[in-house]
NULOZA-980593 format. One record per residue: residue number from 1; residue in one letter; x, y, z of N, C-alpha, C, O, CB in turn. Coordinates in Angstrom, 3 decimals. Atoms other than C-alpha are relative to their C-alpha. Glycine has a CB too. Layout:
REM residues N
(node NUM 'A' (X Y Z) (X Y Z) (X Y Z) (X Y Z) (X Y Z));
...
//
This chain:
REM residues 144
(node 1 'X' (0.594 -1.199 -0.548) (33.352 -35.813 26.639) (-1.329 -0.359 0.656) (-2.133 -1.128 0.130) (-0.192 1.073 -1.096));
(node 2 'X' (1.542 0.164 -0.843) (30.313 -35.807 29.180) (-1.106 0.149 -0.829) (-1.238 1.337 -1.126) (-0.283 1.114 1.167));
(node 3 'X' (1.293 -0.417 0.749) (27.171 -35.865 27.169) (-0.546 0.906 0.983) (-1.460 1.332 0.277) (-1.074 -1.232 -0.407));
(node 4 'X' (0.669 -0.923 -0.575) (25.784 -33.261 30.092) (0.605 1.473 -0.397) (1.826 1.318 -0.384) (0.000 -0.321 1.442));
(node 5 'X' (0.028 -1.552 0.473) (26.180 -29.420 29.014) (0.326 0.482 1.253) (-0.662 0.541 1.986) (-1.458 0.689 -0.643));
(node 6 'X' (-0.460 -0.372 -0.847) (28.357 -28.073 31.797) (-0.816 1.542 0.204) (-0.955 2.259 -0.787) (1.421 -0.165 -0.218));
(node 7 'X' (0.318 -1.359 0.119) (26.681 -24.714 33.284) (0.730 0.984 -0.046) (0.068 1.993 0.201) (-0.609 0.299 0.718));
(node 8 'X' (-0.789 -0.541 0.762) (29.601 -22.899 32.215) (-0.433 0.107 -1.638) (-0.640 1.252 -2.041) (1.150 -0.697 0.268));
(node 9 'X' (0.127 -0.093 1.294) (28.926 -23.546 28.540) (-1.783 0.149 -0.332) (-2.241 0.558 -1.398) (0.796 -1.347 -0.640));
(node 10 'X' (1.623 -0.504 -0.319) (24.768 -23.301 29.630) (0.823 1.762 -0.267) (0.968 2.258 -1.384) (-0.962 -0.568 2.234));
(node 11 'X' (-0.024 -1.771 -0.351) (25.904 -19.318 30.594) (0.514 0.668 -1.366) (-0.103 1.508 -2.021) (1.283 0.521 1.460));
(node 12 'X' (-0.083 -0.146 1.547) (27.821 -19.075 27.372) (-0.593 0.246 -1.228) (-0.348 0.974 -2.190) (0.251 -0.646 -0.276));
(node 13 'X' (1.515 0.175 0.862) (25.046 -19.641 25.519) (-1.081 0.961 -0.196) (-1.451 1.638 -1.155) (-0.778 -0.990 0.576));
(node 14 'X' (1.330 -0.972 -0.835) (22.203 -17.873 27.484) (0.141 1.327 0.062) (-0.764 2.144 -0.106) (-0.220 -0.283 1.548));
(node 15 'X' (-0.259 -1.076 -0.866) (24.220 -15.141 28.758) (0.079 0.907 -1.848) (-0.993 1.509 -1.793) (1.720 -0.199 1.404));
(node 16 'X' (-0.181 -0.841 1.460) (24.722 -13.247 24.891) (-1.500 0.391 -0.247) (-1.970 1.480 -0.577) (0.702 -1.036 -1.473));
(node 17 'X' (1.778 0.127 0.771) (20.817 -14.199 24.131) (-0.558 1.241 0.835) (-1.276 2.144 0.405) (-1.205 -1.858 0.437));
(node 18 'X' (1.184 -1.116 -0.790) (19.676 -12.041 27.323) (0.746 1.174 -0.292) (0.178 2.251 -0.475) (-0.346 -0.142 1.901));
(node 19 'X' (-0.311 -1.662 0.257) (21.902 -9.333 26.721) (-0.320 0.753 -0.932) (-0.833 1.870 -0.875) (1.139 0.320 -0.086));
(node 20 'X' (1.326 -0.384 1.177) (20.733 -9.158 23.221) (-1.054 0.546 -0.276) (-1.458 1.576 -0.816) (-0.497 -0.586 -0.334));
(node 21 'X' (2.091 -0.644 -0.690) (17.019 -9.318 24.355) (-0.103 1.415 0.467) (-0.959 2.195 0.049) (-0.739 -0.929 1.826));
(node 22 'X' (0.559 -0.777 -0.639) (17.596 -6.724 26.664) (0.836 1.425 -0.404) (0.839 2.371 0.384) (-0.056 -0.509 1.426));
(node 23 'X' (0.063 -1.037 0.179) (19.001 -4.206 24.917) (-0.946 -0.166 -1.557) (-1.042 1.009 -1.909) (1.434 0.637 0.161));
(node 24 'X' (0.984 -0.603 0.511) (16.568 -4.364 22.106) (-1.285 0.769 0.599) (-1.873 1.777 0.205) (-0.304 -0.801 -0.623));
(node 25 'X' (1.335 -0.925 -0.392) (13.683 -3.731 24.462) (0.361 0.764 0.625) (-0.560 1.333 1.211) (-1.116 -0.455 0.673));
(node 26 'X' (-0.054 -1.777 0.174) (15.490 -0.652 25.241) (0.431 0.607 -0.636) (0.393 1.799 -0.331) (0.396 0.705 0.673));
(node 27 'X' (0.690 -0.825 1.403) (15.814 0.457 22.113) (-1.047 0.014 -0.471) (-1.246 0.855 -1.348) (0.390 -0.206 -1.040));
(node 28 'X' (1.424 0.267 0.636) (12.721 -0.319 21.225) (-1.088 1.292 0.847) (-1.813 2.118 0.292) (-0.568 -1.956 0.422));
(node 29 'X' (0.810 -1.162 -0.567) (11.095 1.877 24.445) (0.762 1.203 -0.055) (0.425 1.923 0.886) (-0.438 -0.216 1.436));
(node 30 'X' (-0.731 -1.281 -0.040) (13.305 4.784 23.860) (-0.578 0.093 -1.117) (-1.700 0.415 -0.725) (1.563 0.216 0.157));
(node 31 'X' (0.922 -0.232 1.536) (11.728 5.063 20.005) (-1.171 -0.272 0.582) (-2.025 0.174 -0.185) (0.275 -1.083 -1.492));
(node 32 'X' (1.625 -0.358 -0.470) (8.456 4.702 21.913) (-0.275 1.173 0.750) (-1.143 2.020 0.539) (-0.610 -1.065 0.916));
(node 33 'X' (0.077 -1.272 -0.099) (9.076 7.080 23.793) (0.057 1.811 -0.723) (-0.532 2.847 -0.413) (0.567 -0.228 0.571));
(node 34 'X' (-0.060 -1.468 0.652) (10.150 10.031 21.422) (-1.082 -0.179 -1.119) (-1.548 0.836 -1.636) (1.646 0.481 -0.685));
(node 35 'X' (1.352 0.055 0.888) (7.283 8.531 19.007) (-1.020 0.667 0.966) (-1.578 1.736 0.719) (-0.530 -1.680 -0.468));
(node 36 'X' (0.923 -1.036 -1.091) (5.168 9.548 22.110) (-0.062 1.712 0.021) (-0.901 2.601 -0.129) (0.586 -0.310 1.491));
(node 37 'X' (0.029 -1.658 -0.105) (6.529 12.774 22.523) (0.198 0.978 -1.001) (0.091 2.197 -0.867) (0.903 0.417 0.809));
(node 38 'X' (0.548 -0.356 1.164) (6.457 13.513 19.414) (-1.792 0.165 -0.958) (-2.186 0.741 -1.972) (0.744 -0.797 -0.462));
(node 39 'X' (1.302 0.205 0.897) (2.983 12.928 18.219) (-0.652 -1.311 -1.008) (-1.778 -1.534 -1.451) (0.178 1.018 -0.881));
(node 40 'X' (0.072 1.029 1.241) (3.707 9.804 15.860) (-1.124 -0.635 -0.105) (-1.285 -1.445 0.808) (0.963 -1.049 0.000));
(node 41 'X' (0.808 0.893 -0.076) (0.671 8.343 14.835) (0.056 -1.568 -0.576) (-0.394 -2.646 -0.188) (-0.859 0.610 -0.414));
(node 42 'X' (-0.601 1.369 0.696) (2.339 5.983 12.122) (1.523 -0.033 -0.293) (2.358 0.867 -0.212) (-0.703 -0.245 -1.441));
(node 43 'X' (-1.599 0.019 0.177) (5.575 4.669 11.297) (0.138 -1.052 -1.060) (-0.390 -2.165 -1.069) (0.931 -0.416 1.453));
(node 44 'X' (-0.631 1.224 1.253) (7.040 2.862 8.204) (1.465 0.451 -0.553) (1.912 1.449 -1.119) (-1.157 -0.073 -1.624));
(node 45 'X' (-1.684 0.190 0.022) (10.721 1.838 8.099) (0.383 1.424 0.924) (0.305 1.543 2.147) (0.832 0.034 -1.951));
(node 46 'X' (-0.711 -1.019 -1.179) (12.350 5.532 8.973) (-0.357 1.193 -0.345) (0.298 2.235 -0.371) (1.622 0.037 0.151));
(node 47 'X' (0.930 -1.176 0.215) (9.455 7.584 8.019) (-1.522 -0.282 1.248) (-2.153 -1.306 1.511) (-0.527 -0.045 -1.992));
(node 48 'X' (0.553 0.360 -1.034) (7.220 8.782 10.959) (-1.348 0.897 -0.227) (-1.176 1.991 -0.766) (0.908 0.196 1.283));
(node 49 'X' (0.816 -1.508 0.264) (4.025 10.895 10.753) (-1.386 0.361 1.136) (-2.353 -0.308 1.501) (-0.768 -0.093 -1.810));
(node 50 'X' (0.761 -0.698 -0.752) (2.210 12.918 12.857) (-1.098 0.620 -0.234) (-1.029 0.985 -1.407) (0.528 0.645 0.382));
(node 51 'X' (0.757 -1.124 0.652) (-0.758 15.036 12.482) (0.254 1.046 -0.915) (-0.148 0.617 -1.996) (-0.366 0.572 0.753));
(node 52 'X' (-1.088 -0.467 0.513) (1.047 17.723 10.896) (1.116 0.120 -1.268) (1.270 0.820 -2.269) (0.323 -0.270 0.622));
(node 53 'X' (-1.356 -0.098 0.880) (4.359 16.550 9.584) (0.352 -1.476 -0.109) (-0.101 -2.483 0.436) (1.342 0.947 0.745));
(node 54 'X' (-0.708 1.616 0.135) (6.345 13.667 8.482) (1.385 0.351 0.144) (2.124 1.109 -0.484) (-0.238 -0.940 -1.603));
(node 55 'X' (-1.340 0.426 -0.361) (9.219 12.877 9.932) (1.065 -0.836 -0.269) (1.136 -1.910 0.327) (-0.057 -0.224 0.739));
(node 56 'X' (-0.999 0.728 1.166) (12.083 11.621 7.730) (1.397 -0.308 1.064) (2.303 0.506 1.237) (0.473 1.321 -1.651));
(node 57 'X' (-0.978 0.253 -1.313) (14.380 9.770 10.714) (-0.127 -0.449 1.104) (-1.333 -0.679 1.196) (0.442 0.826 0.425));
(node 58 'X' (0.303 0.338 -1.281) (14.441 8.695 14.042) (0.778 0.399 0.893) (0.564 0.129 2.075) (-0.119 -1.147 0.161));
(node 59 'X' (-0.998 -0.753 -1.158) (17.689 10.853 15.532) (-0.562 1.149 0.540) (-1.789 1.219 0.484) (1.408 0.500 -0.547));
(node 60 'X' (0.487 -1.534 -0.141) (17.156 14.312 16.645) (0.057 0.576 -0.731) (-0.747 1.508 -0.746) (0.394 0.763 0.691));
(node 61 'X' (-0.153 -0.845 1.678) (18.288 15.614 13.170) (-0.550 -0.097 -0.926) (-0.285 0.429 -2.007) (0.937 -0.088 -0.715));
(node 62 'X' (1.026 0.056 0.894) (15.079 14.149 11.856) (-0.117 1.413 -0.770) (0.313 2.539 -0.518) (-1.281 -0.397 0.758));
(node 63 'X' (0.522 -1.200 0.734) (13.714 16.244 9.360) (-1.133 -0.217 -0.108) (-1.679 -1.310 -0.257) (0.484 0.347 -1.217));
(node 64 'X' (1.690 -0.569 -0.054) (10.345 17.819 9.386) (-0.362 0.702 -1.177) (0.109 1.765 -1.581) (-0.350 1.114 1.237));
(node 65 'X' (0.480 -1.015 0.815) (8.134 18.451 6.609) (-1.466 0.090 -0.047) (-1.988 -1.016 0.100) (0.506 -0.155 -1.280));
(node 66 'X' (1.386 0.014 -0.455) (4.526 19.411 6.871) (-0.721 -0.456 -1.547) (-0.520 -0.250 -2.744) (-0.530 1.679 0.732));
(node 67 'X' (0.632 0.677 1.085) (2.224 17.539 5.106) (-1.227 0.872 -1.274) (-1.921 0.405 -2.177) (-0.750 -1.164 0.877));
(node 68 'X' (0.424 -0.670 1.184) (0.724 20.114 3.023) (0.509 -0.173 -1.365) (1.669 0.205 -1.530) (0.137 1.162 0.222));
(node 69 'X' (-0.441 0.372 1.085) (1.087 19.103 -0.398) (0.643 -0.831 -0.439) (1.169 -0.838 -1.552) (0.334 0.532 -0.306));
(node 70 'X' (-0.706 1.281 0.234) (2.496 15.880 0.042) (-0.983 -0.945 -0.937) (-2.119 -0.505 -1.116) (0.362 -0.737 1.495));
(node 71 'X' (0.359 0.947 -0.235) (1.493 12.747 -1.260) (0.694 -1.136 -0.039) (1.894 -1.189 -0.310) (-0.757 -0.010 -0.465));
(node 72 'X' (-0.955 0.933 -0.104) (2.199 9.409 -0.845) (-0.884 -1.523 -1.039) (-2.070 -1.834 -1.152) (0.362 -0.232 1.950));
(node 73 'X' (0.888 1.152 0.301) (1.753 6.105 -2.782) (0.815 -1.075 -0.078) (1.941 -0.886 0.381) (-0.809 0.109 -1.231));
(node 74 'X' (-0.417 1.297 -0.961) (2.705 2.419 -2.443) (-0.114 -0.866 -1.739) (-0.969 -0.829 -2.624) (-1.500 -0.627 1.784));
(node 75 'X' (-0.287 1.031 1.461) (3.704 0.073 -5.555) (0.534 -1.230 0.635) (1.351 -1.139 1.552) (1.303 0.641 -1.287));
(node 76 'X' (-1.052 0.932 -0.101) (4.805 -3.417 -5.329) (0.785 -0.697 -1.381) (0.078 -1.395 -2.108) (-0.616 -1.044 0.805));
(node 77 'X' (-0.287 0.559 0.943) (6.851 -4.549 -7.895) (1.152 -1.275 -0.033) (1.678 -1.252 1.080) (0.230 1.000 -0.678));
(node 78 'X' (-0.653 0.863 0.404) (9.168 -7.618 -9.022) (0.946 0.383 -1.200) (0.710 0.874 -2.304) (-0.834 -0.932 -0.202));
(node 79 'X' (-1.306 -0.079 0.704) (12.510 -7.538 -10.336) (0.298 -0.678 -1.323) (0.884 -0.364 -2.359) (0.919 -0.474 0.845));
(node 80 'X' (-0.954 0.928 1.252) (12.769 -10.768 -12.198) (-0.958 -1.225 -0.188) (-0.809 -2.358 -0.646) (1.853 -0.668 0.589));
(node 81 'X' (1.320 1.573 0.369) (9.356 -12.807 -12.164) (-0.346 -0.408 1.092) (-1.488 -0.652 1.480) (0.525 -1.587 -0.797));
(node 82 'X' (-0.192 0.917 -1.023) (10.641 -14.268 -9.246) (-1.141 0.395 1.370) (-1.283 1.541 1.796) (1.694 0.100 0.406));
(node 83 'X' (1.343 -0.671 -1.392) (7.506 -14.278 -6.007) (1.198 0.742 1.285) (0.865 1.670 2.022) (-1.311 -1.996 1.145));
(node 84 'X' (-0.468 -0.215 -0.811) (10.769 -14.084 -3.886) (1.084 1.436 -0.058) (2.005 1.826 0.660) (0.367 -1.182 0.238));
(node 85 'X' (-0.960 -1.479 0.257) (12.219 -10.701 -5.328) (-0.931 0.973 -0.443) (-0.583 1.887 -1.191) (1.286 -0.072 -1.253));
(node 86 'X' (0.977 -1.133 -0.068) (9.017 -8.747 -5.243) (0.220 0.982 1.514) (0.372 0.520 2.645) (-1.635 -0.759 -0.076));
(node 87 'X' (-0.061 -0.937 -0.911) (9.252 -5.172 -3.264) (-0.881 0.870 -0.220) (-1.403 1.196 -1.286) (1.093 0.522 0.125));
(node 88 'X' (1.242 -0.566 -0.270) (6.858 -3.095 -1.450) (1.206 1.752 -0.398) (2.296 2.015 0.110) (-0.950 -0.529 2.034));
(node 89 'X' (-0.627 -1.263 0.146) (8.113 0.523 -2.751) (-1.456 1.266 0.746) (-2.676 1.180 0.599) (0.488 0.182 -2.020));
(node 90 'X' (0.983 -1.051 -0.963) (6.519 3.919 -0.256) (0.421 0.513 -1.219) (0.887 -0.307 -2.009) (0.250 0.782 1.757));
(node 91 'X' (-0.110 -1.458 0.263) (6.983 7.323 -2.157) (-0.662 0.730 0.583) (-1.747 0.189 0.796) (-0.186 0.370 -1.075));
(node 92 'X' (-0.420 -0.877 -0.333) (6.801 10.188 -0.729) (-0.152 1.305 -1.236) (0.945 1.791 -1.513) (1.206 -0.480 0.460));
(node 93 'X' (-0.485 -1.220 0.758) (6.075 13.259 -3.401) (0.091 1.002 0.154) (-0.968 1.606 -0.015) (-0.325 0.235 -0.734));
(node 94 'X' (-0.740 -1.603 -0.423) (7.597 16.358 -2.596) (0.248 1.078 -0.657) (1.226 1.664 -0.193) (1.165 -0.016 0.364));
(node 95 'X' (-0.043 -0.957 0.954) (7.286 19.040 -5.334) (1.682 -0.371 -0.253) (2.790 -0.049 0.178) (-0.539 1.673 0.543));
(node 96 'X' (-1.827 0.361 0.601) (10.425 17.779 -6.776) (1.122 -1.041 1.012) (1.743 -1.877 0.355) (1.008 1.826 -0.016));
(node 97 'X' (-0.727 0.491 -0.453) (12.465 16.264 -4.231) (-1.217 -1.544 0.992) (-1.735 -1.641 2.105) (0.949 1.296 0.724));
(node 98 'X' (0.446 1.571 -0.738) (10.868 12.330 -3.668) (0.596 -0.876 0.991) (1.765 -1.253 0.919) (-0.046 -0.932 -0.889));
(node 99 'X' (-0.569 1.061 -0.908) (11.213 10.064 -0.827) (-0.483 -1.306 -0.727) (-1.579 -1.679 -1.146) (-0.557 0.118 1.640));
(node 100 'X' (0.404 1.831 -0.056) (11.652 6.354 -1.476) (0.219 -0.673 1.085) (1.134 -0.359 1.845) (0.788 -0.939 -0.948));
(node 101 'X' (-0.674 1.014 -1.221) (11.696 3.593 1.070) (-0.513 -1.385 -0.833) (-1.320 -1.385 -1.763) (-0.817 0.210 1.991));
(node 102 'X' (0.555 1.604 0.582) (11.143 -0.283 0.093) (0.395 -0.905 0.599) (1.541 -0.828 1.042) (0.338 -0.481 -1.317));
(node 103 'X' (-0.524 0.883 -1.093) (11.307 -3.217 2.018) (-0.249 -1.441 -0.934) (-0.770 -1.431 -2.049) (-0.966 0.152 1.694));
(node 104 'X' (0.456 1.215 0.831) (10.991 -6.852 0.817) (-1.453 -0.317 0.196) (-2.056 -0.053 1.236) (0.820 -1.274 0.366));
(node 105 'X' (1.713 -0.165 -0.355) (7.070 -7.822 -0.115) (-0.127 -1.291 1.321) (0.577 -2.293 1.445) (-1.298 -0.501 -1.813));
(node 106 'X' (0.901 0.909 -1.032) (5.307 -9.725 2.792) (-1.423 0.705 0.269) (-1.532 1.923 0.413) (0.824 -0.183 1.565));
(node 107 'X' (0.872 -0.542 -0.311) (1.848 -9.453 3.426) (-0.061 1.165 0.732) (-0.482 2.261 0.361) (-0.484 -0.684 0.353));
(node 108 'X' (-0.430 -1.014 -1.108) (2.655 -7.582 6.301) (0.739 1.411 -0.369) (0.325 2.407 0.224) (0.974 -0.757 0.913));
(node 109 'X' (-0.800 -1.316 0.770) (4.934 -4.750 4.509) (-0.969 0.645 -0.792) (-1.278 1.832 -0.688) (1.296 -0.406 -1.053));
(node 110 'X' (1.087 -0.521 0.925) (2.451 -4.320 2.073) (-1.460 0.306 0.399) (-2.091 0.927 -0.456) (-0.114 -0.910 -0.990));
(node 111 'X' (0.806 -0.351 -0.797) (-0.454 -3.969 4.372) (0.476 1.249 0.714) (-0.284 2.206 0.860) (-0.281 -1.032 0.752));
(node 112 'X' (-0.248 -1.070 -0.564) (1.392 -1.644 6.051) (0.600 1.365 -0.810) (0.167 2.482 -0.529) (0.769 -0.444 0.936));
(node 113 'X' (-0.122 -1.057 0.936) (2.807 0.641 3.617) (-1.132 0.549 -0.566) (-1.160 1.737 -0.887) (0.730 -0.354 -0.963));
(node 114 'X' (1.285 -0.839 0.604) (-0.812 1.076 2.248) (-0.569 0.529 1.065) (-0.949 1.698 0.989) (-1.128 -0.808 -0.801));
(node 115 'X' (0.588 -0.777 -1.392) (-2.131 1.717 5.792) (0.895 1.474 0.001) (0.257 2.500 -0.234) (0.377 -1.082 1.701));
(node 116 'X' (-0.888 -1.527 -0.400) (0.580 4.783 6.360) (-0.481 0.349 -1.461) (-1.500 1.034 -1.372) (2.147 0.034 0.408));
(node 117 'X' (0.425 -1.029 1.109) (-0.016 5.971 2.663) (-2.074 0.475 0.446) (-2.620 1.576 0.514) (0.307 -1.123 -1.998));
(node 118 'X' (1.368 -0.657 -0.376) (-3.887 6.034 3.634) (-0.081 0.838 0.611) (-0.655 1.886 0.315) (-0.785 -0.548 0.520));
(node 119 'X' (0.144 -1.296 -1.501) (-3.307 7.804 7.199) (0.427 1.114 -0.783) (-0.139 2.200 -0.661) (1.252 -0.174 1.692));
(node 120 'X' (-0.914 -1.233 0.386) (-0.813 9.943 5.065) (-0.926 1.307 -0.655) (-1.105 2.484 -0.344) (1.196 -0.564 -1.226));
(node 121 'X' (0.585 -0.910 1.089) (-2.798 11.242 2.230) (-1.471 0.528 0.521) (-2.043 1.424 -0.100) (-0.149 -0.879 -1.500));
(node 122 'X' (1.054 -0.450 -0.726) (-5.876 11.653 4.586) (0.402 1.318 0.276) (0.182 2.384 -0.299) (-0.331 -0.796 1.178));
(node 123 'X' (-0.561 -1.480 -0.648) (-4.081 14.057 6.820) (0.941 1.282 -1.134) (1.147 2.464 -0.859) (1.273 -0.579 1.375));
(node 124 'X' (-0.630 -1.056 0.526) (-2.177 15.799 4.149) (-1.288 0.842 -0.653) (-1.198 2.004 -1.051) (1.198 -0.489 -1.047));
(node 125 'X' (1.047 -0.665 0.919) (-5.640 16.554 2.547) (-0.010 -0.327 -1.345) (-0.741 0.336 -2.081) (0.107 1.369 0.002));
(node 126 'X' (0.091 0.516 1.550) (-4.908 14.599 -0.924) (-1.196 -0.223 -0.641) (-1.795 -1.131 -0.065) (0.603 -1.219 -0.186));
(node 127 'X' (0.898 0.705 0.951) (-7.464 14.001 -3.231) (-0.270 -0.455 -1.253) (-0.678 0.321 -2.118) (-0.626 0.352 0.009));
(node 128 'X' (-0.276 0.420 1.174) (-7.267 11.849 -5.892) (-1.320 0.063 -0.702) (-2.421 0.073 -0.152) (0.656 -1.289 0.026));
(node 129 'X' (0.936 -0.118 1.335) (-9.319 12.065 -8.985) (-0.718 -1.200 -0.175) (-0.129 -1.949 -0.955) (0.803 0.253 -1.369));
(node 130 'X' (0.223 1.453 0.737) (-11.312 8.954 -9.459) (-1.195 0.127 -0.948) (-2.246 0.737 -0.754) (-0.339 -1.284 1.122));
(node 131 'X' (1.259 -0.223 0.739) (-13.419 8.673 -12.099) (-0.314 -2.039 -0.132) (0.339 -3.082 -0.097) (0.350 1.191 -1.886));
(node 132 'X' (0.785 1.285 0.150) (-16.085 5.862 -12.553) (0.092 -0.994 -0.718) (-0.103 -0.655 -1.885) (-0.947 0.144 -0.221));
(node 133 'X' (-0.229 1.157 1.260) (-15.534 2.479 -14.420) (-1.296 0.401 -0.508) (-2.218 0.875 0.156) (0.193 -1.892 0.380));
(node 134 'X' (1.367 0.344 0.653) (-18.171 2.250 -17.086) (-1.041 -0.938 0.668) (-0.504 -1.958 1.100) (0.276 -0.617 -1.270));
(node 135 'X' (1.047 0.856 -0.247) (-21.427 0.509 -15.992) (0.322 0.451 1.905) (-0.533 -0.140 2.564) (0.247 -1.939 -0.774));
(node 136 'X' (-0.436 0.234 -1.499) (-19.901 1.399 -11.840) (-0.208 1.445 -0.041) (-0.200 2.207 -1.007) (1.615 -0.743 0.535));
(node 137 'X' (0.623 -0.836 -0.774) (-20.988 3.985 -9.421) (1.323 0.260 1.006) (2.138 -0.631 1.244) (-1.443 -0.627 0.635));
(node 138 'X' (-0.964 -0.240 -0.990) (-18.628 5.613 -6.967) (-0.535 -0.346 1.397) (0.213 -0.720 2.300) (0.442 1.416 -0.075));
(node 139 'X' (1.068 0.909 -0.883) (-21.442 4.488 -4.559) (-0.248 -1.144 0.317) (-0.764 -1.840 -0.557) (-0.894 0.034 -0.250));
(node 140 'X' (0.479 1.030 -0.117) (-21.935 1.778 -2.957) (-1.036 -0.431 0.426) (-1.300 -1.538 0.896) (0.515 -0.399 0.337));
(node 141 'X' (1.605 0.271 -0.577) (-25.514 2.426 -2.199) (-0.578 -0.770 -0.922) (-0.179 -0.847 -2.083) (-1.002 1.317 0.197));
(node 142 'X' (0.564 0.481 1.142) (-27.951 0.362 -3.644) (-1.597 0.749 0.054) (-2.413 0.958 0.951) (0.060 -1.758 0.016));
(node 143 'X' (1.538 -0.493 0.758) (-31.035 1.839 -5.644) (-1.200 -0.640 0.368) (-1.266 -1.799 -0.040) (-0.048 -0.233 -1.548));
(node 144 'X' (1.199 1.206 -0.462) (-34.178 0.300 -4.318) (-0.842 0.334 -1.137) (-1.905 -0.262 -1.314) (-0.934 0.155 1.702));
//
């Protein structure tokens, strides 16, 4: 056989990769777009949120629920010890009916799941209770 790569079996090759390519980046700008026209400020996995509401979806049959009285919070946990079977878990609390989502941990997942729970619980108006460690200040001013 020719050691040269006939451009027949080049196109073979190539030709799957670009079609591939090019329909992700239009899926990709069509979900930019209705994130646009929607409002979305954040997005994690196939929860979207707006000023407003959170958007549970990405079809048109999303569901809308306004963030009054939501909150949201972000756990990572491990299954089995193992570093490579730790997951970033969202919730979602909903006077009874909870959203979960969870993805595998990576910095990146877990940075981002706490970012959207921050934006979240901002805009819903949450406020958590914190009370002060002993000897610690909720302040980080310092006393001159």
């Amino acid at each position: 056989m020719d050691p040269k790569l006939s451009p027949a079996l080049i196109m073979a090759i190539v030709a799957p990769l670009l079609i591939i390519m090019a329909i992700a980046v239009v899926v990709e700008r069509i979900q930019r777009r209705r994130d646009h026209a929607d409002g979305v400020l954040m997005s994690w996995d196939d929860l979207r949120l707006t000023d407003s509401a959170l958007i549970v979806g990405s079809r048109h049959n999303a569901q809308r629920l306004p963030l009054n009285g939501l909150h949201a919070k972000v756990d990572v946990t491990s299954s089995s010890g193992q570093v490579t079977d730790d997951e970033v878990h969202l919730t979602i609390e909903n006077a009874g009916q909870d959203i979960h989502r969870s993805r595998p941990y990576t910095y990146g997942a877990s940075g981002a799941a706490q970012a959207f729970a921050i934006k979240f619980n901002l805009l819903s108006g949450y406020r958590r209770s914190t009370a002060a460690a002993p000897g610690h200040t909720l302040s980080d001013r310092r006393v001159a």
